[in-house]
N, C-alpha and C positions, 0 to 999 in steps of 0.2 A: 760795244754795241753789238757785238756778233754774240756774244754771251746772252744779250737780255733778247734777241732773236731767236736763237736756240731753245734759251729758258720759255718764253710765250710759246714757241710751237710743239716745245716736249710737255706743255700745258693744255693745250690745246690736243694733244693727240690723248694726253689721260682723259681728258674730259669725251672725248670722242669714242673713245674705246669704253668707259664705265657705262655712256650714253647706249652705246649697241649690244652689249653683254645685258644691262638692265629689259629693251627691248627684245632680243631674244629670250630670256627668264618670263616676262611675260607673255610671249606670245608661246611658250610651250607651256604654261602650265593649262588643262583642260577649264573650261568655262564650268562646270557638272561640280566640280569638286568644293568650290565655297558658297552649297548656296543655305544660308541661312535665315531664317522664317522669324521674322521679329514681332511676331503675333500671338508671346505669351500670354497678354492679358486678357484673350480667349478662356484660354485654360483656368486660370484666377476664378476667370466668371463663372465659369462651370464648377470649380469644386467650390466658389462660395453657395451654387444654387444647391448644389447634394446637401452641403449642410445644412442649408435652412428646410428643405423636407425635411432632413430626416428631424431635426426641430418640430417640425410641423406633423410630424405622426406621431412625435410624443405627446403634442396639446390633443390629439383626438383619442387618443386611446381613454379605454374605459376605466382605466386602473386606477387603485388610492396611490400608488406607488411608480415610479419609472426608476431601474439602474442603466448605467450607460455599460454594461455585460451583459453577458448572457446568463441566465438564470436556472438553476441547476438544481434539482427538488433528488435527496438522498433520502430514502428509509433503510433505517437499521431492525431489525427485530432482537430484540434482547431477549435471554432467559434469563429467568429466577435463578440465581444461587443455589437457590433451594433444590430444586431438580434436577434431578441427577437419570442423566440419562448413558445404559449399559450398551456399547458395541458387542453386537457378537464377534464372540471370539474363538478360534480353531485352533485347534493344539492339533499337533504332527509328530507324533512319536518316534523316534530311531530310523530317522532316514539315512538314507548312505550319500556319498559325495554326489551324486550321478542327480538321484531325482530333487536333490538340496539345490543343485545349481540349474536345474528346469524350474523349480518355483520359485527361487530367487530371482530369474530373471522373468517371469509372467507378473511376479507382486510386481517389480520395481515399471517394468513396462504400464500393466494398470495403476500406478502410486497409491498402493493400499499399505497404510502402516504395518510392519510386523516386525518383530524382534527372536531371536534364535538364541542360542547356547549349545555347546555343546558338553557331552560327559562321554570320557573314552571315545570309543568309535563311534559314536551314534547322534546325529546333532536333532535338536527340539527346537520348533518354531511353534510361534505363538502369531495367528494373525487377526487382527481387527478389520473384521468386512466391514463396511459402508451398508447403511439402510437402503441399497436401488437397486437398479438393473444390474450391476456388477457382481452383488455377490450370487445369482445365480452363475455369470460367467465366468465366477474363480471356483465353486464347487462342481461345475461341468471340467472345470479344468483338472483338477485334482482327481474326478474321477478317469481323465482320460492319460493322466499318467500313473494310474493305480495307486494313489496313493491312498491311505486311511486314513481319517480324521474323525475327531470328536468335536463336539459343538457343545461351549461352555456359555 
């Protein structure tokens, strides 16, 4: 008998103690923290309604045509084959290392093609100007580091 005494009231105390532990866990956690808004099917309704405009500016539009992109109009202009069209070109006779590495780095700065060679001590560049504003400002260039050039 004193066993099944014992047993009910060491039952009794766990029930008791899970019971206070449970209310203390509730009573600390903040009221702010679960509040949740069960009012998606607002949202629904709204992006059903974007869709159907945007539906409905497709039936008004004036076009033979609707794509659901954006529409992107490319011109290419092609040359003939045929026509053959000459870059000017500047030859630079027997430069030394000095004014070869001043126009080397002014071409590559403006990206104008050219090609070089050297024989013995004297290196030859070859450049192809561009038809525009630039090849004034590589022949302004050449002359302001005295270089000579011919125009082929």
């Amino acid at each position: 008998m004193k066993a099944k005494l014992l047993f009910g009231f060491l039952l009794i105390v766990i029930f008791a103690l899970s019971v206070y532990i449970l209310f203390f866990y509730y009573t600390s956690i903040p009221k702010d923290t679960f509040n949740i808004n069960h009012n998606e099917s607002a949202v629904e309704k709204n992006k059903i309604q974007g869709e159907t405009l945007w539906l409905q500016s497709l039936l008004t539009k004036s076009q033979n045509y609707s794509y659901p992109a954006t529409e992107i109009k490319i011109g290419v202009n092609f040359r003939s084959p045929n026509e053959k069209i000459n870059p000017t070109k500047l030859v630079i006779q027997h430069l030394d290392n000095y004014k070869f590495f001043c126009l080397n780095e002014v071409l590559k700065q403006e990206k104008i093609e050219f090609a070089y060679y050297q024989t013995g001590n004297s290196i030859d560049i070859v450049i192809f100007l561009p038809n525009d504003s630039r090849k004034k400002q590589i022949i302004e260039d050449l002359k302001h580091y005295e270089i000579q050039y011919k125009a082929q």
